[in-house]
N, C-alpha and C positions, 0 to 999 in steps of 0.2 A: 181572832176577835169576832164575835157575834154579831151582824148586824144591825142595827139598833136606828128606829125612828129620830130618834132623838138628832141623832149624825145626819141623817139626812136634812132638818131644818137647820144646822148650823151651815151647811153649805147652800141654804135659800137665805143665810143672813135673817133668819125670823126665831123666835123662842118656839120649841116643839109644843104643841098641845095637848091637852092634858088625855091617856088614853081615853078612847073610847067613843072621842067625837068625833063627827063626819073628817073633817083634815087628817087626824089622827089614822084612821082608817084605809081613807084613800091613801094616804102615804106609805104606811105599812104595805096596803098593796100592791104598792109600785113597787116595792123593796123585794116581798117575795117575789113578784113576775120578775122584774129584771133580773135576781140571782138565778131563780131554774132555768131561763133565756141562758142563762152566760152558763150556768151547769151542764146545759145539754149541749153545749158546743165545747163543752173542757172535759170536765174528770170525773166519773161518777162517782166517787168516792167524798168530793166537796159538799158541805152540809152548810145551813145559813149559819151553822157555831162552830165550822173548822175548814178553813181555806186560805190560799195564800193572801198575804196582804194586798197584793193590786189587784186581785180579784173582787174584795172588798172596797176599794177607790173604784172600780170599774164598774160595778151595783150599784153603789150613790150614783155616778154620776147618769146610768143609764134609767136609776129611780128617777132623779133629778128632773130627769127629760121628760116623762112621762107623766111626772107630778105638775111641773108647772103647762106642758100643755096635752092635755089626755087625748083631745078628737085630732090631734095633729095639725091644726093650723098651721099655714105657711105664712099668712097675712091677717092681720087687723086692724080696725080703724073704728075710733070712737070720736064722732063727730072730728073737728080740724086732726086729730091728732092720728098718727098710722103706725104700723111697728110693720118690718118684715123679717123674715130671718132670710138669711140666703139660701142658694139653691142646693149648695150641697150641703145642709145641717140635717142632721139624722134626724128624725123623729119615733116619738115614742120610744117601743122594747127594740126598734131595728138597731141590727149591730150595724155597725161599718166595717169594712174590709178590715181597717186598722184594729177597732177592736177585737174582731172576732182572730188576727192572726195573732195578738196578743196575748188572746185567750189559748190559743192552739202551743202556743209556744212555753206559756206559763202550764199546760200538761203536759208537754213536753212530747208534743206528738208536730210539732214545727221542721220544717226544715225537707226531709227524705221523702218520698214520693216511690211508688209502685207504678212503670207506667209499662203497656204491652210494647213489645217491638216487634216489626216483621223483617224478616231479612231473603231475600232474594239467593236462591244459590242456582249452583247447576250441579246433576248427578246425572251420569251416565250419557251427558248431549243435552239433558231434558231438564229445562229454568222451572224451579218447584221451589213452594219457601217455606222458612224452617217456623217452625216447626215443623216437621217434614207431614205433608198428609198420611192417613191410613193406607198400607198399602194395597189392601184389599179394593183401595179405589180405584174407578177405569182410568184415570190419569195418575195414580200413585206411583212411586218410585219400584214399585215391585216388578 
């Protein structure tokens, strides 16, 4: 299912505006930033008209973020009245851990890991580790 402005003001609880107006605009723009955000941490293959569905709920909601506050406020306060969000709330296009291993997992690249390992041996008396060095080297196994 294609992205659509519209989806996004139903989860602001507001009616969408009609294209072409500034609201309009800036919200669509939240929608493409936040899918390529989430596209370049997933699958190249994901387009804003064909991707899995929680990757879809994952856009709105990372639009969301971005639409109602764009410079990243943490605090506000209009005369007596203040808002803050807490410290650990994402702001903006940042993913969160959570997010982004969500994203990893939905292309399905979660999970298995590539990591080096050194291992300590001994050949011939002489503590050398494997992968064994060149043996052409002054301390090589040669």
């Amino acid at each position: 299912m294609a992205l659509d402005v519209a989806d996004l003001f139903k989860r602001l609880g507001r009616p969408a505006p009609e294209p072409g107006t500034p609201d309009w605009e800036r919200a669509n723009a939240a929608l493409e930033d936040a899918f390529w955000m989430i596209a370049a941490t997933g699958h190249r293959a994901w387009t804003p008209q064909r991707h899995p569905p929680v990757i879809r709920s994952l856009a709105l909601a990372v639009a969301d973020r971005r639409f109602r506050n764009p410079e990243g406020y943490v605090q506000e306060q209009a005369g007596e009245v203040s808002y803050r969000m807490s410290d650990g709330s994402p702001v903006g296009l940042a993913l969160t851990r959570g997010e982004q291993a969500l994203i990893e997992r939905t292309a399905g690249r979660g999970g298995l890991r590539s990591v080096q390992a050194r291992r300590e041996v001994a050949s011939r008396g002489m503590r050398t580790g494997y992968p064994f060095p060149d043996p052409e080297d002054s301390w090589g196994t040669a």
